[in-house]
Backbone bond lengths (Angstrom), bond angles and torsions (degrees), N, CA, C in turn:
res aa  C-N    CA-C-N  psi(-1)  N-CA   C-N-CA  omega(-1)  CA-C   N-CA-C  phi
1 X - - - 1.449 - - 1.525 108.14 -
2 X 1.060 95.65 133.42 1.806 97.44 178.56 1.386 111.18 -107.76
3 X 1.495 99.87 141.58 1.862 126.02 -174.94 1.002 81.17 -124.24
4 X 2.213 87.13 148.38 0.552 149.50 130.31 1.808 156.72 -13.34
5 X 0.670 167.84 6.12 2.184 128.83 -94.86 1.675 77.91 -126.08
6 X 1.254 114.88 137.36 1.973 124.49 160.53 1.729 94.21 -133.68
7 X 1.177 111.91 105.15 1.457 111.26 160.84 1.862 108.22 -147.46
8 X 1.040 125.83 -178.64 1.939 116.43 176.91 1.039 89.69 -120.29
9 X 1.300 135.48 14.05 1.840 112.63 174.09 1.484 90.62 -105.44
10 X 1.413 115.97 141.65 1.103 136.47 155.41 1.564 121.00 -35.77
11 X 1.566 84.61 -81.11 1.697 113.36 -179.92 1.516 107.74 -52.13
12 X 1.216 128.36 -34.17 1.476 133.63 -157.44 2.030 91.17 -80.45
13 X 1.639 104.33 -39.04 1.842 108.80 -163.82 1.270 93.74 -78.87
14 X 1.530 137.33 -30.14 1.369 128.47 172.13 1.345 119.75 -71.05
15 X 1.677 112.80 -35.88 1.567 76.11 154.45 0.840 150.95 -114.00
16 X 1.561 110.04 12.07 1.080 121.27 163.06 1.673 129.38 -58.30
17 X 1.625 117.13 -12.36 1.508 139.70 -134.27 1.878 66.02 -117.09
18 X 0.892 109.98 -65.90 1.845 113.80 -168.02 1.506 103.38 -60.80
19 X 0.872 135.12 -48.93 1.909 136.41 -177.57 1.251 100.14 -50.05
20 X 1.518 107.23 -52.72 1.950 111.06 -167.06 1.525 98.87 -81.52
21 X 0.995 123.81 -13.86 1.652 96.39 -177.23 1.460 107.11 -96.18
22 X 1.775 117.31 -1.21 1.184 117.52 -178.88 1.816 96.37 -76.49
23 X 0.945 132.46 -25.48 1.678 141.66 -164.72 1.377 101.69 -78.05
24 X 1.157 140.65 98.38 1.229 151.84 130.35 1.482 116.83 18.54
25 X 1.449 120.07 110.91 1.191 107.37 -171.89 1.641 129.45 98.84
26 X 1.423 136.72 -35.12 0.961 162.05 -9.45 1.748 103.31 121.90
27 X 0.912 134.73 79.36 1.387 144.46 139.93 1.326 121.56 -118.39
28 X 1.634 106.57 133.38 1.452 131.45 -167.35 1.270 110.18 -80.19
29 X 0.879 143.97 109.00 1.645 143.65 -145.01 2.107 99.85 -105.28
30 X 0.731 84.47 -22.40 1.893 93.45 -161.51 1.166 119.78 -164.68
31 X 1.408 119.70 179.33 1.560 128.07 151.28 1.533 107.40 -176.01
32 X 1.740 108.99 178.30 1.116 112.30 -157.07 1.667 100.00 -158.01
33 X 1.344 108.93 160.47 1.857 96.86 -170.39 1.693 94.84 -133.97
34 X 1.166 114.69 8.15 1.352 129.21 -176.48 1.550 131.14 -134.07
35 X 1.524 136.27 130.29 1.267 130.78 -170.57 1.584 115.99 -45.81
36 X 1.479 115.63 -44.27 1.636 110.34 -161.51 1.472 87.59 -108.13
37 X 1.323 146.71 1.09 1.414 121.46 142.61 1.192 124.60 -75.46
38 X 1.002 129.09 -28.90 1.513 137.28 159.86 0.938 117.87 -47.62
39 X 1.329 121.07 -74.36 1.701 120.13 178.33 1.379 123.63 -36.81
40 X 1.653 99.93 -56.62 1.361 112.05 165.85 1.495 127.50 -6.12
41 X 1.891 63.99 -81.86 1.912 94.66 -165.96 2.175 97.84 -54.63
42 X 1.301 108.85 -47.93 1.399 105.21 -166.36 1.133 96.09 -50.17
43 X 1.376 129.78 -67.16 1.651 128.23 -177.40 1.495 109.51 -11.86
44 X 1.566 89.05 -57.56 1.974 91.51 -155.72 1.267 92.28 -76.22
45 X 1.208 137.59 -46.04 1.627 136.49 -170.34 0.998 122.21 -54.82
46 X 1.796 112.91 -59.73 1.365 112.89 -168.66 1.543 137.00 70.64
47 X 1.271 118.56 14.81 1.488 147.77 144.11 1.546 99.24 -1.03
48 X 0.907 115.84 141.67 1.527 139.54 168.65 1.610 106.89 -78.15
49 X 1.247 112.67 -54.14 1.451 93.36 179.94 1.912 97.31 -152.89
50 X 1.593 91.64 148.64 1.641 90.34 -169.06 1.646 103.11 -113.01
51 X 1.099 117.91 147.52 1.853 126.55 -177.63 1.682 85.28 -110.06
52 X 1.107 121.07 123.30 1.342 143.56 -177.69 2.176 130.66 -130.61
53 X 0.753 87.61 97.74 1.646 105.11 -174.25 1.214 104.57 -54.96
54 X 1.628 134.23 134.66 1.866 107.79 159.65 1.542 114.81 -78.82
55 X 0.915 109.18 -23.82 1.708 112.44 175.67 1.329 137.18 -81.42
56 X 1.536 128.95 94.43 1.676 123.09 -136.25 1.359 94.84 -126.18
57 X 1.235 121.78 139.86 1.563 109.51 156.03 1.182 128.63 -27.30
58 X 1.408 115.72 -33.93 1.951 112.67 -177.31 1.544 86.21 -145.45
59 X 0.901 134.11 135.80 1.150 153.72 128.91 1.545 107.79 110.66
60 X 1.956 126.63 -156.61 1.151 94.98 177.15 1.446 105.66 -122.09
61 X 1.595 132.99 175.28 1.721 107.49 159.81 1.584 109.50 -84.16
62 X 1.241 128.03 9.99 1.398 109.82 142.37 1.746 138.15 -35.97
63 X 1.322 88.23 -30.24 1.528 118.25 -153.11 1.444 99.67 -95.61
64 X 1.511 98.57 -58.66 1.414 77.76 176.95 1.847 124.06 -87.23
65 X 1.529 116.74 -4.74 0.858 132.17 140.83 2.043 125.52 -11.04
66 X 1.022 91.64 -54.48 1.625 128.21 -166.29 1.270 98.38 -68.34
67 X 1.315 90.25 -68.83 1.781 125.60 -172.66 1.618 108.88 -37.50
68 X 1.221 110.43 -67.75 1.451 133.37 -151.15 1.682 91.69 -71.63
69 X 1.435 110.91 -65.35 1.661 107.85 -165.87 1.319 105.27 -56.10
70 X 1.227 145.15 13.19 1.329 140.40 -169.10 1.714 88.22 -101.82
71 X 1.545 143.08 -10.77 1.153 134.25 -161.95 1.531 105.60 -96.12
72 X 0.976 109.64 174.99 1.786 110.86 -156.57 1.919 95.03 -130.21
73 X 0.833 121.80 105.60 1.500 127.92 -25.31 1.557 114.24 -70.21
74 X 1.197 117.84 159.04 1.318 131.28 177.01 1.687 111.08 -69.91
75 X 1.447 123.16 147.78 1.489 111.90 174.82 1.286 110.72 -94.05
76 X 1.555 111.11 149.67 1.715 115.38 163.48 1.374 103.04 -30.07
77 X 1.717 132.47 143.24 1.361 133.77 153.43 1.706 122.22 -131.71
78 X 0.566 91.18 138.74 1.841 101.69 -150.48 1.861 94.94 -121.95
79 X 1.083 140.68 111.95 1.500 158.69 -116.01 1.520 81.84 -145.32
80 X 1.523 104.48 108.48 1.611 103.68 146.86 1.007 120.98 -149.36
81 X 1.740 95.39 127.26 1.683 97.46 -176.69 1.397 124.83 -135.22
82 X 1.618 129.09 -169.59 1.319 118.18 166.27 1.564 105.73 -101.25
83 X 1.474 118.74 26.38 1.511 135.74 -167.32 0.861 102.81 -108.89
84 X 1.817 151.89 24.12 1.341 130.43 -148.75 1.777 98.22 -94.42
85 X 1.156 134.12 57.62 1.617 134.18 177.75 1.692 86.47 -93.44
86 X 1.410 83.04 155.99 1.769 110.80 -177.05 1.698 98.86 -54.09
87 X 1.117 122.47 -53.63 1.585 116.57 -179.38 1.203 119.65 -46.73
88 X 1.450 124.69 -48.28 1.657 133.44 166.89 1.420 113.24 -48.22
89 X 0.986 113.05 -49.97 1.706 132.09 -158.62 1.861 91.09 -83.86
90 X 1.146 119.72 -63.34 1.506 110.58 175.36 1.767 111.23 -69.22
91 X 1.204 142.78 6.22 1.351 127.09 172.72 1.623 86.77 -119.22
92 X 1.367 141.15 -11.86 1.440 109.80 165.64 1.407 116.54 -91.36
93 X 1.394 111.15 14.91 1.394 106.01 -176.24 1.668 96.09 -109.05
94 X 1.294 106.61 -4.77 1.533 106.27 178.16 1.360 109.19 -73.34
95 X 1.355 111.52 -47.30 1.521 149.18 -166.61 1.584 99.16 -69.59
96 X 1.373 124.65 -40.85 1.606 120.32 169.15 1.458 101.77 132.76
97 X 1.463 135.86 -20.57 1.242 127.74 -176.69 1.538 106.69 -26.66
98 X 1.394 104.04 148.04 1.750 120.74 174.56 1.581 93.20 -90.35
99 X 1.639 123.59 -46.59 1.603 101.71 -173.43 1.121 96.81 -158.20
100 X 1.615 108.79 168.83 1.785 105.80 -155.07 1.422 82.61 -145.78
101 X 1.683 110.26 114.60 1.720 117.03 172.66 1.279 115.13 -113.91
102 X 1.305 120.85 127.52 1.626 109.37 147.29 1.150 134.29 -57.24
103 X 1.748 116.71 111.77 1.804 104.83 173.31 1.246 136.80 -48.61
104 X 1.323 114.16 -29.48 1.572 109.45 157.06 1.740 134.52 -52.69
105 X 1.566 106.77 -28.63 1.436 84.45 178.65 2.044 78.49 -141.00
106 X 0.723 120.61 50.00 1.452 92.82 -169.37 2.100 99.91 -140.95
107 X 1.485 110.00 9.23 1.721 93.80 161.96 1.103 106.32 -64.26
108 X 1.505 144.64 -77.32 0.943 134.54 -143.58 2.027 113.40 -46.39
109 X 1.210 118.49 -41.03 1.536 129.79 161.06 1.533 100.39 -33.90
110 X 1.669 104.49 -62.43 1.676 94.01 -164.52 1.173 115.72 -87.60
111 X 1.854 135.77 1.84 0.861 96.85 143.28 1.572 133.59 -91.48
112 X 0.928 125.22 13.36 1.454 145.54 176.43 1.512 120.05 -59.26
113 X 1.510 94.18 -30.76 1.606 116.42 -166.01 1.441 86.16 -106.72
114 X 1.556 144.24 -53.53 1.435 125.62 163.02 1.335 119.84 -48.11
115 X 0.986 130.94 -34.27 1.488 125.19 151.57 1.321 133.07 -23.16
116 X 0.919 88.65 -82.01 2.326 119.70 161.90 1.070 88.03 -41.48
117 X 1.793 135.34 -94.59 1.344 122.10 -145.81 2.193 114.66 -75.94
118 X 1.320 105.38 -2.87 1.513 105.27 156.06 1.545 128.15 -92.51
119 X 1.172 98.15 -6.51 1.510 105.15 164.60 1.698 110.59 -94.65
120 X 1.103 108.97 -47.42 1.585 96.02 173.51 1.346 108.20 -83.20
121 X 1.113 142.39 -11.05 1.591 130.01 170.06 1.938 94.17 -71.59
122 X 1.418 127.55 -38.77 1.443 109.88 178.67 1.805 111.18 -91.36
123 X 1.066 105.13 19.27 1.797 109.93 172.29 1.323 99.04 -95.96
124 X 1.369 115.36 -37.73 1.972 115.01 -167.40 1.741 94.86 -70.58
125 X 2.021 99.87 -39.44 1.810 97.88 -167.55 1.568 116.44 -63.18
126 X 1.429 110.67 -9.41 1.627 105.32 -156.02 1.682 80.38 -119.11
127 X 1.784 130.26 20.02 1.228 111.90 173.83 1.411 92.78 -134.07
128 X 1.098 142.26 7.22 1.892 149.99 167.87 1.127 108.59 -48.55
């Protein structure tokens, strides 16, 4: 399954880039620290599922939020931030997010949920 990573911290995409490649299944394809490189890049990539920050060097992941589910098919998106207030959490669920974590306590959740969707992305491959 191919990831994603859109966040502007450095330190935060490394380790986040190292957790997911420990998950089975699970290669990190890219990343991006900005709204319209991100999008971009997802366009051209096409990632299975994207881990998305709202807070970007330029722009917001609202945006690209927006952006991305409009693609046919759209990728899993998995929301992590240090934003988790009810307003964030109810407009990315408007927007289509699959799951909305707080970075403070909430990797272990996402990778839990990369788990799940790399195991059923290789249940569909070994039934094609």
């Amino acid at each position: 399954m191919d990831v994603f990573v859109v966040d502007d911290s450095a330190a935060m995409r490394q380790r986040l880039t190292a957790a997911l490649e420990e998950v089975p299944g699970v290669h990190v394809v890219g990343w991006a620290d900005g709204a319209d490189e991100a999008t971009a890049t997802i366009r051209r990539l096409r990632p299975h599922l994207v881990v998305l920050d709202l807070k970007l060097a330029q722009g917001s992941g609202l945006f690209v939020l927006e952006a991305i589910r409009r693609l046919d098919p759209p990728p899993t998106v998995i929301v992590l931030t240090n934003y988790p207030h009810e307003q964030y959490r109810t407009r990315c669920a408007e927007l289509g997010a699959d799951f909305f974590f707080d970075k403070a306590a909430g990797l272990d959740s996402l990778l839990e949920a990369c788990r799940s969707a790399a195991g059923a992305a290789e249940e569909l491959g070994n039934h094609a």
